[in-house]
Structure formats: C-alpha cells, structure tokens
C-alpha positions as CSV (number, residue, x, y, z in Angstrom):
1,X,-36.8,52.5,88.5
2,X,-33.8,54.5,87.5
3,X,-31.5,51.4,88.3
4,X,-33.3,49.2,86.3
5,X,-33.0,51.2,83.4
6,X,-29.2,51.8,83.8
7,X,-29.1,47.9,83.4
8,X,-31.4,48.0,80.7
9,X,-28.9,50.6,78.9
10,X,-25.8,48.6,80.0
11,X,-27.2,45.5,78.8
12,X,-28.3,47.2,75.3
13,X,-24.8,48.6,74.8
14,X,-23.1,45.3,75.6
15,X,-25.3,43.4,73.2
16,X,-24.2,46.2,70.4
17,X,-20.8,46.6,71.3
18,X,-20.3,42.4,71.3
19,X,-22.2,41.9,67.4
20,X,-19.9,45.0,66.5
21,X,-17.1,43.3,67.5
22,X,-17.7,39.9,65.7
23,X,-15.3,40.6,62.6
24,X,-12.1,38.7,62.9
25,X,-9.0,39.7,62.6
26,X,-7.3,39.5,59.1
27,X,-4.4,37.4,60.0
28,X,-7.0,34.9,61.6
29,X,-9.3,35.1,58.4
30,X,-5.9,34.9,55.9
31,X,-5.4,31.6,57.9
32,X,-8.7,30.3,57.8
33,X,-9.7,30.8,54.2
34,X,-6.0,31.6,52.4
35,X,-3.5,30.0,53.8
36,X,-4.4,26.4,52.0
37,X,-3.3,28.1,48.7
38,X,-1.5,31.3,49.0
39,X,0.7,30.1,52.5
40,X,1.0,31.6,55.4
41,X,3.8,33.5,53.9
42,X,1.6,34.8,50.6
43,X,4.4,33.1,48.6
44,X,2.0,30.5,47.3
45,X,4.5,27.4,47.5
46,X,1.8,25.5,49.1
47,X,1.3,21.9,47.1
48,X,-2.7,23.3,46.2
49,X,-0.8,26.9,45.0
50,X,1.4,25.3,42.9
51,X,-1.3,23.5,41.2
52,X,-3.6,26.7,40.9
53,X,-0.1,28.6,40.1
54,X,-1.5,30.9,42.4
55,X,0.7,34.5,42.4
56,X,3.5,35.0,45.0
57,X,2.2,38.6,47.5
58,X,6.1,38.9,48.3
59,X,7.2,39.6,44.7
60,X,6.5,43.0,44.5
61,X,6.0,43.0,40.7
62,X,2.9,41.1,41.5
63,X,2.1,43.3,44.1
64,X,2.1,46.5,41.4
65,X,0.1,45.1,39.1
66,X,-2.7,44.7,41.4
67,X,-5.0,46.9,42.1
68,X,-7.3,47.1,46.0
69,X,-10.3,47.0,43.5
70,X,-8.7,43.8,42.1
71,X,-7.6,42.1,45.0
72,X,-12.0,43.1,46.4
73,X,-13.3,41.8,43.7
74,X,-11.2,38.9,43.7
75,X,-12.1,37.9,47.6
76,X,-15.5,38.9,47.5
77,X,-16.5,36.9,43.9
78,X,-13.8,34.8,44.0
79,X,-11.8,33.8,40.5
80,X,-12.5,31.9,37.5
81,X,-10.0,30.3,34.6
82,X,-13.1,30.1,32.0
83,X,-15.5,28.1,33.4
84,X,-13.9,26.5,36.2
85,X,-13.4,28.4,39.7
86,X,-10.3,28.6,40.9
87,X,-11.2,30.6,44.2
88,X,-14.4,30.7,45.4
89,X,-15.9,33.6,46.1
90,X,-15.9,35.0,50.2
91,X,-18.6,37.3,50.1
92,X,-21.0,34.9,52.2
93,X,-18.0,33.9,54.3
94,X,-16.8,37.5,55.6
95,X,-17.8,40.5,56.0
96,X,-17.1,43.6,54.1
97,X,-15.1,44.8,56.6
98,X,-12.8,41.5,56.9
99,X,-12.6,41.5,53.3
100,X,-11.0,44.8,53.0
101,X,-8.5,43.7,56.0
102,X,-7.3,40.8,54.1
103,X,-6.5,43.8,51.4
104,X,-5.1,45.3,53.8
105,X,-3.0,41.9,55.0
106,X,-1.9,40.9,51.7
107,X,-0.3,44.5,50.6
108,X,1.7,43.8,53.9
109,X,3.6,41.2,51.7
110,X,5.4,43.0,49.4
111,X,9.0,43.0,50.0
C-alpha cells in the first residue's frame, strides 16, 4: 500500500512540476511573436517594421522613454494608431509570466 502511494505522489508531482514548466523561454517567444516586426536584433529593420515604423530596442533613447508598465501593456493589449491595430494584443497568446520575460528580453537591447 505504501508503494502505491509513493507512485501516486511521484506521479502527482510530475504532472505539476511539467504544467509549471510549460512557459517558454523569452528569446523563443520574442522569435515566435516579435521577430516578424521588431527583428531578431530589436532594431526593427525588418520590411513589416519599416512599414509599422516600429521603434528600434537598441537606441537607448527609445529605451528611456519606455516604461515596464508601457512595454506590459503594450504586449498584453497590443497597440493601436486610431482605429487600426498595429500589434495585436498577446494576452491570449502568453502567459503573464512570458509576457514579463519579453520585458525582460527587450531591456536586454539597449546599447
């Protein structure tokens, strides 16, 4: 009896430990859901960035004027120019966790 219930335990905390674990990394979610736009450098000299004259994470300028609420709000709602959306929102997409990475990820930018 005791064995099966080690195994019941083992299994439990597998089963946790493996949907805790789910959240991918920021550089893989950056690629995924940024890159298109902002580069895989955060310069934004991608042909769809340069249409959106989306802002360049290197330039440190940038990078001062924007807050971590900013850059949330921006990820999680995404970003309109009046009515038409020029990011859509991510908040269905990742979690909050992976959200705050890519914060995290585009600060990393700054020269």
């Amino acid at each position: 009896m005791k064995t099966s219930l080690k195994i019941a335990a083992l299994g439990a905390s597998l089963l946790v430990a493996g949907t805790i674990s789910q959240a991918a990394p920021a550089s893989e979610n950056w690629e995924a859901n940024c890159a298109k736009c902002h580069g895989a450098d955060g310069k934004g000299e991608t042909k769809v960035g340069k249409k959106l004259k989306v802002k360049d994470y290197t330039d440190a300028a940038v990078q001062a004027k924007l807050t971590d609420d900013e850059l949330l709000k921006a990820i999680t709602t995404g970003v309109k120019e009046g009515e038409k959306e020029k990011m859509k929102a991510f908040n269905d997409v990742l979690t909050k966790e992976e959200i705050a990475d890519l914060v995290a990820f585009v600060r990393k930018f700054k020269s």
